[in-house]
Structure formats: C-alpha cells, structure tokens
C-alpha positions as CSV (number, residue, x, y, z in Angstrom):
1,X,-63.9,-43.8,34.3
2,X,-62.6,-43.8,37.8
3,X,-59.5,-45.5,39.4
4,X,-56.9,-47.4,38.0
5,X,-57.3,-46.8,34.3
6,X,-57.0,-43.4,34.7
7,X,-59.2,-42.8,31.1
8,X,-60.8,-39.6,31.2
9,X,-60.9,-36.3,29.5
10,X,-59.0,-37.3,26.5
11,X,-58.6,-35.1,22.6
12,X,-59.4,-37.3,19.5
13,X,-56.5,-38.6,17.7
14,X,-55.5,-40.7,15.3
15,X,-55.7,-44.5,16.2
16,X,-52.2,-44.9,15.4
17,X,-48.8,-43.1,15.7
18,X,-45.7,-42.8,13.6
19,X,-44.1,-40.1,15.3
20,X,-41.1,-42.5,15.7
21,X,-40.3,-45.8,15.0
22,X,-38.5,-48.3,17.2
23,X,-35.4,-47.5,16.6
24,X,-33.1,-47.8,19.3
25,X,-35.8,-49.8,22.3
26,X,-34.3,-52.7,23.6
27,X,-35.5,-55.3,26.7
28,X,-38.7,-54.3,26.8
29,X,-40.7,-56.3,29.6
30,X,-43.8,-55.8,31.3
31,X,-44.6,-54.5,34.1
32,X,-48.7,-53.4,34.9
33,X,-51.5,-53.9,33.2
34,X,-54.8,-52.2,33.9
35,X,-57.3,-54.5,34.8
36,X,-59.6,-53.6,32.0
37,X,-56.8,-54.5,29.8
38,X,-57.1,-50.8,28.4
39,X,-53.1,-50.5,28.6
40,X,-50.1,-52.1,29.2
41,X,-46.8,-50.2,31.4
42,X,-43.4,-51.6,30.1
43,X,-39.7,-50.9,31.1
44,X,-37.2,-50.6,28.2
45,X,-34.6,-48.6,27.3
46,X,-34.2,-46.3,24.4
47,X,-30.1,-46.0,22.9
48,X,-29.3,-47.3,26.6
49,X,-31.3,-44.8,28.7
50,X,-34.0,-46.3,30.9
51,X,-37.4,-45.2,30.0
52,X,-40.9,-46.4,30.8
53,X,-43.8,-46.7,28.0
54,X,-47.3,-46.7,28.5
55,X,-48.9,-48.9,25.0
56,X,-52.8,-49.7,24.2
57,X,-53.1,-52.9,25.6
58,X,-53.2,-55.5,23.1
59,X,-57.0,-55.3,21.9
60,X,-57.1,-51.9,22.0
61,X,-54.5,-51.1,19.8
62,X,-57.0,-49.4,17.5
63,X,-58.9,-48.2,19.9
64,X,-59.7,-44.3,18.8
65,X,-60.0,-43.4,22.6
66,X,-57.0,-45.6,23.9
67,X,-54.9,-43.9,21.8
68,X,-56.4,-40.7,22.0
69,X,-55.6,-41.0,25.9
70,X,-51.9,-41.3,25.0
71,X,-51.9,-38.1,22.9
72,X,-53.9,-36.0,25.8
73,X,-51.2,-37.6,28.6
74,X,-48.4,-37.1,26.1
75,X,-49.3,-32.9,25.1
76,X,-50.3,-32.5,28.5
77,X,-47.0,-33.7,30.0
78,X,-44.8,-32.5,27.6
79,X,-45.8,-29.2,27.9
80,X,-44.6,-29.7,32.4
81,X,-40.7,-29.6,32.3
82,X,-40.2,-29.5,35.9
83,X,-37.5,-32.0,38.0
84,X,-40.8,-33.0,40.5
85,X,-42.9,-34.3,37.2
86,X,-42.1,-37.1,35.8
87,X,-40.9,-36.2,32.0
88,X,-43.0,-37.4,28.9
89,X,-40.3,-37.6,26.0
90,X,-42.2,-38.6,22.8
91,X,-44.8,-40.6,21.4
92,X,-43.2,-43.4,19.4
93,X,-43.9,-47.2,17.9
94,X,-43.3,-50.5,19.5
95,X,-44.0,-54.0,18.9
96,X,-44.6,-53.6,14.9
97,X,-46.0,-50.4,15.0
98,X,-47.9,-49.7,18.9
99,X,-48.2,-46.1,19.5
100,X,-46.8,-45.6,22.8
101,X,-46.2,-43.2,25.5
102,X,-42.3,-43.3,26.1
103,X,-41.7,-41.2,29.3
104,X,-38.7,-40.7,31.9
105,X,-37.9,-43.5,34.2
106,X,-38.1,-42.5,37.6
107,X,-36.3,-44.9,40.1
108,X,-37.7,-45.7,44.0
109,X,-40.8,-46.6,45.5
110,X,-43.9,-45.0,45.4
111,X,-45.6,-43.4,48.5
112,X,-48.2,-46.3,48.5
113,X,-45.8,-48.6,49.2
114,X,-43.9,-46.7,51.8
115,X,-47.3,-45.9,53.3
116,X,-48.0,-49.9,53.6
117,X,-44.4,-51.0,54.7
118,X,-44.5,-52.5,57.8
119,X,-40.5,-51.9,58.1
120,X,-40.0,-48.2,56.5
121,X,-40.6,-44.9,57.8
122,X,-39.6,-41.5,57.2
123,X,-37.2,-39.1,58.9
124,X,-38.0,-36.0,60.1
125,X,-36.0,-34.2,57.0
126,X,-37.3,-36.8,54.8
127,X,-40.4,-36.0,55.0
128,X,-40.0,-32.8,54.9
129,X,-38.2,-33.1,51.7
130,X,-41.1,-34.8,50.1
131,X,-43.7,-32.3,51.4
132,X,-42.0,-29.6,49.8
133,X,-41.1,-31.3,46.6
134,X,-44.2,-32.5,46.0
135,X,-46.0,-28.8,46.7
136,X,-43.1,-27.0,44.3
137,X,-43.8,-30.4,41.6
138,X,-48.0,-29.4,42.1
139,X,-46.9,-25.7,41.7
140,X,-45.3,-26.5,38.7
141,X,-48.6,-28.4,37.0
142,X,-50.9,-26.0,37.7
143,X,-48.7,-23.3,36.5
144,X,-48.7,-25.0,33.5
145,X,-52.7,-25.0,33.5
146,X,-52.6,-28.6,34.1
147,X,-55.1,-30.6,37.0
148,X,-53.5,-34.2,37.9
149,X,-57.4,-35.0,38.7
150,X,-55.4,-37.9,40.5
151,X,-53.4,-37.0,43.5
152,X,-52.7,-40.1,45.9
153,X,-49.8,-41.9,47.1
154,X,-49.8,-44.5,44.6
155,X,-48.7,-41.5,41.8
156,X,-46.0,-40.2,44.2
157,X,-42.2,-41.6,43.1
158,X,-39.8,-41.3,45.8
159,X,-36.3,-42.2,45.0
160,X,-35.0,-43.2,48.4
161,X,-31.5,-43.5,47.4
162,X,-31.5,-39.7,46.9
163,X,-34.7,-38.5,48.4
164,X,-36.1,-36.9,44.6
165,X,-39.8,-36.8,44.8
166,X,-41.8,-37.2,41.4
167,X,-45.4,-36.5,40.5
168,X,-46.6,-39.3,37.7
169,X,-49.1,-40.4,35.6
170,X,-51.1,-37.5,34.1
171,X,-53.9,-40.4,32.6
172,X,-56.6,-38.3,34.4
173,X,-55.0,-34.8,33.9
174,X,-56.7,-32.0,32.2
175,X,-56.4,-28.6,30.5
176,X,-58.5,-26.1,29.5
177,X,-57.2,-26.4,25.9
178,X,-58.6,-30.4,25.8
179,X,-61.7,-30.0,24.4
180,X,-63.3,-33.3,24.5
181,X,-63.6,-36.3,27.1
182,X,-64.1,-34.3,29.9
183,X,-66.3,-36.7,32.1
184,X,-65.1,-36.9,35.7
185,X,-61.7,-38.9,36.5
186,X,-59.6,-40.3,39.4
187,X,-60.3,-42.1,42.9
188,X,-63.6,-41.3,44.5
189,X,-61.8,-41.6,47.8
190,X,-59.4,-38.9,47.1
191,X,-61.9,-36.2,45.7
192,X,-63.4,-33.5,47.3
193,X,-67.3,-34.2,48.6
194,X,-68.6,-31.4,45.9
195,X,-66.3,-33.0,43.1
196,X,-68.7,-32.6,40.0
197,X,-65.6,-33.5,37.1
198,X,-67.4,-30.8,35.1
199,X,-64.9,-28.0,35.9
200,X,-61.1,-29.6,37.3
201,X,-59.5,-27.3,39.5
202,X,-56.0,-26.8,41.4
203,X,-58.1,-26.8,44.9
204,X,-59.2,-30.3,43.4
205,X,-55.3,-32.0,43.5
206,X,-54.8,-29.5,47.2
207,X,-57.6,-31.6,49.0
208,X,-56.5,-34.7,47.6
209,X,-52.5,-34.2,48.5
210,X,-53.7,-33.2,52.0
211,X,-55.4,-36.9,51.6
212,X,-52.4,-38.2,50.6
213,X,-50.2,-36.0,53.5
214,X,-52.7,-37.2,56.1
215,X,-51.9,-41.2,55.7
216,X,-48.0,-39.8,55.4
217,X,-48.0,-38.3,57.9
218,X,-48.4,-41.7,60.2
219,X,-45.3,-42.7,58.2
220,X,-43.2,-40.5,59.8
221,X,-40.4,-41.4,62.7
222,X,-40.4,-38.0,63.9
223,X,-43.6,-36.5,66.5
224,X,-42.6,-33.0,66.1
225,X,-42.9,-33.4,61.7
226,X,-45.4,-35.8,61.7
227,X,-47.6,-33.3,63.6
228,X,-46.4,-30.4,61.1
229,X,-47.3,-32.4,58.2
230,X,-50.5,-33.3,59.8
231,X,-51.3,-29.8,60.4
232,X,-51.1,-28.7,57.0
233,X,-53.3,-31.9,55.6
234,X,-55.8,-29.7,57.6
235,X,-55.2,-26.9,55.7
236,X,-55.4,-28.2,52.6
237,X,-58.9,-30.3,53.2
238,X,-60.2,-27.1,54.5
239,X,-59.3,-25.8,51.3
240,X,-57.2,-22.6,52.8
241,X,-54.9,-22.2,50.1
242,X,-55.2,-20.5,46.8
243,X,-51.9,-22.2,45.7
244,X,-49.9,-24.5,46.3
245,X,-47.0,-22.0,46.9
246,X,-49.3,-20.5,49.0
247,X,-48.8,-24.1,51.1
248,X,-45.6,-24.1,50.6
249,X,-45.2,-21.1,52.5
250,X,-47.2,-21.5,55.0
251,X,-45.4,-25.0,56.4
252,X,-41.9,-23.3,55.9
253,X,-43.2,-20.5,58.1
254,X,-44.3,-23.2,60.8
255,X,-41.1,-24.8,60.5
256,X,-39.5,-21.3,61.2
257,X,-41.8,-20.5,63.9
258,X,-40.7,-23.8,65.8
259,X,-37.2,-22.8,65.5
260,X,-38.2,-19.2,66.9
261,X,-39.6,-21.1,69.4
262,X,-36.9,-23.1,70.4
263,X,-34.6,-20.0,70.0
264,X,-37.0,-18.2,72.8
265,X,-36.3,-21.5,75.0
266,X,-32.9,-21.8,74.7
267,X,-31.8,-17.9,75.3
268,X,-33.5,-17.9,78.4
269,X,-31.4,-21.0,79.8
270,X,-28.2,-19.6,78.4
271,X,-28.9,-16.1,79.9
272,X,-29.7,-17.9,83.0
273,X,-26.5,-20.1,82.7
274,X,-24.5,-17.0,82.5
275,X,-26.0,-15.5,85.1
276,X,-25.9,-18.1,87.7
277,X,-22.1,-19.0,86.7
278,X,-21.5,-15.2,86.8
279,X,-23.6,-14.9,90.5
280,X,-21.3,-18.0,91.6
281,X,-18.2,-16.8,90.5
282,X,-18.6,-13.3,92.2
283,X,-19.6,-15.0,95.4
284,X,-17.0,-17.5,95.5
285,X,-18.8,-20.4,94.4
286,X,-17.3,-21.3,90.9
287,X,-15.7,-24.7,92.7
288,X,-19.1,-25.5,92.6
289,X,-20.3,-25.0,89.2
290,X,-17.8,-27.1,88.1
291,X,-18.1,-29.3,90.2
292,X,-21.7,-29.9,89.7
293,X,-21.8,-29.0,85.8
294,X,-25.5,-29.3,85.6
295,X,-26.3,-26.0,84.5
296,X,-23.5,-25.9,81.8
297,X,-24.2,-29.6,80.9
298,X,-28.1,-29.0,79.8
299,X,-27.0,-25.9,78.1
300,X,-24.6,-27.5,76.1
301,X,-26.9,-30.8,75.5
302,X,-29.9,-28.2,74.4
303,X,-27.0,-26.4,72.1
304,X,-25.7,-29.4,70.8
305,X,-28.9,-30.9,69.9
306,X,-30.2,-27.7,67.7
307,X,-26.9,-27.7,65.9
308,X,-27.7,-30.9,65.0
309,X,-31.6,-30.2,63.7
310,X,-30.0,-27.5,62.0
311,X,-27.2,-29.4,60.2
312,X,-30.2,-32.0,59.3
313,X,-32.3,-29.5,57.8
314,X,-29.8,-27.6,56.2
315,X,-28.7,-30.7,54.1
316,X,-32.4,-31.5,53.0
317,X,-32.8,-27.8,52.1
318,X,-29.1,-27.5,50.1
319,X,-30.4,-31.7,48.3
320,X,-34.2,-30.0,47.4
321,X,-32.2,-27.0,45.9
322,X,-30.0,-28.9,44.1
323,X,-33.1,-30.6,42.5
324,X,-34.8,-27.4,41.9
325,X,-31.9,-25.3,40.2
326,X,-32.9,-25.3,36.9
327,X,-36.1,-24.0,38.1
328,X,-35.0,-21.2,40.0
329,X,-32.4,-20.2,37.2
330,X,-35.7,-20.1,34.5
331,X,-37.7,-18.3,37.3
332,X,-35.1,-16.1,37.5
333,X,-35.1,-15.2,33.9
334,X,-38.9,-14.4,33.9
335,X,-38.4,-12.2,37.4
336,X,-39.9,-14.5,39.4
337,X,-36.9,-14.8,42.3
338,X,-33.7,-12.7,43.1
339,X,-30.7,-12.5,42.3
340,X,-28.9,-14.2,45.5
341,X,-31.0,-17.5,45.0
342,X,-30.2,-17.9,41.2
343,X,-26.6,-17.3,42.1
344,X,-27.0,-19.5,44.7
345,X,-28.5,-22.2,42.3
346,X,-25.5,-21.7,40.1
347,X,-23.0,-22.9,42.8
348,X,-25.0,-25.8,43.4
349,X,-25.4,-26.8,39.6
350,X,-22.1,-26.6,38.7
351,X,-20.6,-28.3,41.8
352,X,-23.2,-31.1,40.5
353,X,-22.0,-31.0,37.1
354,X,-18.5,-31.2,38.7
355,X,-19.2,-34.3,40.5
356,X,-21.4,-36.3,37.7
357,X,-18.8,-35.1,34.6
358,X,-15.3,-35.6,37.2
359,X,-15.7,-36.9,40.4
360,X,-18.0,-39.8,39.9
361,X,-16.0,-41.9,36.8
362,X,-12.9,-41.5,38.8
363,X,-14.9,-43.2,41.9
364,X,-17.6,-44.7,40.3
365,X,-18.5,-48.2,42.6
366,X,-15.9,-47.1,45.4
367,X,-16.6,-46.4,49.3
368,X,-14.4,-43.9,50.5
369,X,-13.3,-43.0,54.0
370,X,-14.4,-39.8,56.0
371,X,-10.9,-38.1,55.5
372,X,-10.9,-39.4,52.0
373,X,-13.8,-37.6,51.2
374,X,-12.7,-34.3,52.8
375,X,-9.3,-34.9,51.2
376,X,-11.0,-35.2,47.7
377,X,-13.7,-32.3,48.4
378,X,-10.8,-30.0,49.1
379,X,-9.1,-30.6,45.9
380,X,-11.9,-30.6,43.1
381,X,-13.3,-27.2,45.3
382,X,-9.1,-26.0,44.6
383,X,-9.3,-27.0,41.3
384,X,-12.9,-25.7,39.9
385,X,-13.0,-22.5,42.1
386,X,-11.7,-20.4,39.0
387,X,-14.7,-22.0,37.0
388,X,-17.3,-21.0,39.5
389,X,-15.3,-17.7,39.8
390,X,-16.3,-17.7,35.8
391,X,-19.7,-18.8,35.4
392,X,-20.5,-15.5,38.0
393,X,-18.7,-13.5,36.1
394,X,-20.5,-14.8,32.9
395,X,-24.1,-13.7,34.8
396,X,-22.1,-10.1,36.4
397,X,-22.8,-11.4,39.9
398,X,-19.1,-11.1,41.3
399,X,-20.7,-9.4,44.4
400,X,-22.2,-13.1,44.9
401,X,-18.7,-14.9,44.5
402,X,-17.9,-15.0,47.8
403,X,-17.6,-17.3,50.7
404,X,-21.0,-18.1,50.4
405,X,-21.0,-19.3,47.2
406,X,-17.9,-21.4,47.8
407,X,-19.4,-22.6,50.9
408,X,-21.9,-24.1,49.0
409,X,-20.2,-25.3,45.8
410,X,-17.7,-27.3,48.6
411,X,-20.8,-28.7,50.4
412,X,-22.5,-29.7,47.6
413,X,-19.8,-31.6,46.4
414,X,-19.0,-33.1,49.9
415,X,-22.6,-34.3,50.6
416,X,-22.7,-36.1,46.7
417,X,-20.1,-38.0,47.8
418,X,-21.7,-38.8,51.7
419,X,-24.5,-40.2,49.6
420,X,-23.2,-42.1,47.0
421,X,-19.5,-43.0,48.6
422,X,-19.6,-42.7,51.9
423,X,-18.0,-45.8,53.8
C-alpha cells in the first residue's frame, strides 16, 4: 500500500514477539497513528534512555502481516549501523505482551516541517550539512543492500540544535534477502514515472531525494547554495549518478570549483592592488593611495569576506566529521579510506569523548563567556594532549600527531562548547 502506512514488502513472522519483555519502558505516550489504524508510534524510555516504538495498532495486534512488517523493518534496520540512519535496537513487548519495534530516538524536526515553516530557513552551511549527510546516510543503506522505497522530507530528522541529519522509517524498505510482500510501496509523488515496485533500486531513493532537495532547496537563505543544491536535484532526477557517493562527489566538486572561482577573482584584484600601490609609490603617488584607500579597502572587504565562507564551512565540514568518525574509522579497517582521514577521525572522537565524559558534567546547564571558553579549551587540550599523543601511538600513526591533529582535537572541543555553552 502506498503513503503513510508504509506496509509493503514485508517476511512472514510470527503474530507475536517475545524477544523481550517490558522490562525497564516507562512513560510511554502516544504520538501518530496511521490512519488505517495499522500502527501506533509511541515515545517511552527504556532504563532512562529515550526511545521510540512502533506497535500493531490495537486491532491488529494479531495481525500476521502487521507484525510481519515489524520483523522486515526491524532485520532490515538492524543490519544499517550508520550515525545518518536512525538505529532499530530490538524487537520487544509492551502493553501486556504488543510486539513492538523499539528504535533510537532522534531529536529535531523533520524536513517537512522545515519545508512548511513560514519562519525557518536554512543557512548556507546548513544546508549543506544536510545535503551531505543525507547522501553519506543513503550511501550507507544501499551499501547495506537496503532501498528506503520512501525518500521524502517527511522521513528526513534534522536535529537543529546540532545540525545531525537522520534517515527514518524503513516501513517501505526492501532487500533482496525479503522474499515475500514485495508489491510496490511509498508516495506516488516521490517515485520515478517508470516505478514498477517489482524490482527496488538505489536510483529509485536518488530521484526521489533530488525530489526532496528540489522543495529544500527554496528553504534555503543563501542564493549561491540554494542554486547548488538545486543543481544537483537535477542530477539526480536525470538519474546521472550510479551512487550516491557518486553525488556526493560531484556537489563537493562544485562547491570547490566555486571557491576556484572566487580564487581566480580575487588574485587578479590583489595582483592589481599591488601593482597599482607599487606604480603609485614609484611615481610619488602613495599620499594618494592612502588617502583614497579604495583599492586596499575592496581588497581587504573581498579578503575578509572569503575568510569568513571559509571559517563557515570549515566548521560544518569538522561538525559532519565529527558525526561520521566511526564510519571513517570502520572504512578504514576494510581499506576503504587513508590513513590521514582515520587519524584525523581519531582527534575528533576523542576530543568528543573528552567533552561528553569531562567537560560537559563540570558545565552541564551553564553559558560561558568567549574568553571562558578559550580559557577552558586551552586547559582540557593541555591536559589530554598526552592521551591523543597515545591513542596515535596505539594505531603507529605518530607521523599524524602533529599540529594538525592538535589543531583539530583543540577545535573540536572549542566549537562543542560554542554550541552547547556559548553566552
């Protein structure tokens, strides 16, 4: 079936579950239930930890193909262990003995609503931050030989607090290992005009995310993103891509190129700067310069204003590593990057751990000061140098414990505090 219900494709499976029992769920409350009644969404938490879970709704709880949906979504998401997909933990029991789905709470808004806000857009870096989580997250599915078979905004968690994207609900997702329920599934309106359902494919969930990028990219506060994101939407419909690294690549090579671009204007007008200050001086002019200041003035507003771009992306790209470290650490153990970016991945996962296990307790609730938070960056990167210094040693990549590394361990630590203490 199409749409909201998201029942498609499904295994057989037992009508019930006792995987688990309900040990340990407290305040569960509801939150959605499908229209055909088919399942219910409820928040709860499990020993404290905040978790979502997806139940039969309450007369299907016998239902051989409600429940058989659960086990698909459940083996199908369980086997995605990826910080851009949203995490499916167990199957358990609720509510005196309800199998249900219990999968990772992911906080924010969903693209949907961010699309339909009549008050929020998105920055320039924020929107590139979700177009490259959200093609790494769809890399990661279809890796997995998983189709979401349900790309659209309305499955697309943002966390706006930290910018984390999330891919979620895998109710339409297939496999080539299901075997049974494999009708057709998801929103007509985000499927491709030869969509047949008979044999799901990766370029399937690429036309529809260029869908989805297409009505983001109207969201966006920035002309010069907003026409890069739009660009690649293109792409995608077209189906040009193989991949969706393939994407990925592409719109970080367009992002490149523009800066290429701006390099080849600004060189000129320094070169020309020099020269005319140079031509001046020699001839007795340099009074005038001075005086007038225009040429240094729009050299230095042109230089100023790329420093800042650059500072802007820079702290998007260090946040979306961050995210992605455990990735690039198992990539790197299966050969699938260098060296330099898994040692790079280590300074930002321990300066993380740092700041969650040390820094945060001691200033848990508190907004500090700029100089506060350079005074306290400066210390924790003094006191946990030597265990960065160890962890590289630990992997042999002392070559890599240099100032880059503690460039990036400091700034890590400096921007977690920005975001969750700045003043």
């Amino acid at each position: 079936m199409m749409e909201s219900d998201s029942e498609s494709g499904f295994m057989r499976a037992p009508s019930s579950f006792a995987t688990q029992n309900e040990e340990g769920i407290t305040g569960m409350h509801l939150i959605y239930e499908s229209a055909s009644g088919r399942f219910r969404i409820f928040g709860a938490r499990h020993f404290g930890r905040r978790v979502i879970l997806k139940c039969a709704g309450s007369k299907f709880i016998d239902d051989p193909l409600v429940n058989a949906q659960l086990h698909k979504e459940f083996s199908i998401g369980f086997g995605i262990d990826h910080p851009g997909v949203c995490r499916s933990f167990g199957l358990i029991t609720v509510l005196d003995g309800i199998p249900a789905l219990e999968m990772e709470y992911c906080p924010g808004v969903t693209l949907r609503e961010l699309i339909d806000s009549e008050s929020e857009k998105l920055s320039g870096p924020e929107a590139i931050n979700v177009v490259c989580g959200l093609l790494e997250a769809l890399e990661a599915v279809h890796r997995a030989g998983v189709v979401h078979r349900d790309i659209k905004p309305a499955n697309i968690m943002i966390d706006t607090l930290t910018g984390n994207v999330k891919i979620i609900d895998f109710g339409c997702a297939d496999a080539p290992e299901q075997l049974l329920l494999k009708e057709p599934a998801g929103t007509p309106r985000y499927q491709r005009p030869e969509y047949t359902g008979e044999r799901p494919s990766p370029a399937d969930d690429l036309y529809a995310l260029g869908l989805t990028l297409a009505e983001m990219a109207g969201e966006v506060d920035d002309a010069a993103v907003s026409t890069r994101i739009s660009a690649l939407a293109r792409e995608l419909t077209k189906g040009r891509f193989g991949t969706s690294r393939e994407a990925l690549s592409w719109f970080q090579n367009r992002g490149r190129a523009k800066g290429m671009r701006r390099a080849a204007i600004i060189i000129p007008v320094l070169i020309v700067a020099a020269s005319a200050a140079w031509w001046m001086s020699s001839h007795g002019h340099r009074t005038e310069i001075i005086e007038d200041g225009v040429v240094l003035d729009t050299t230095a507003n042109i230089v100023a204003e790329e420093r800042m771009i650059d500072e802007a992306e820079d702290t998007v790209d260090l946040d979306r590593r961050a995210r992605f470290a455990g990735d690039l650490l198992y990539r790197y153990s299966i050969g699938d990057v260098s060296e330099d970016e898994a040692a790079d991945a280590i300074a930002i996962r321990t300066a993380d751990s740092v700041y969650v296990n040390e820094v945060e307790p001691i200033f848990s609730g508190r907004r500090l000061l700029p100089e506060e938070i350079d005074s306290v960056t400066s210390r924790y990167m003094d006191s946990y140098s030597g265990l960065l210094e160890n962890k590289y040693s630990e992997n042999g990549w002392e070559r890599y414990y240099s100032s880059r590394a503690r460039r990036l361990f400091y700034f890590r630590i400096r921007f977690n505090l920005l975001t969750y203490h700045g003043s």
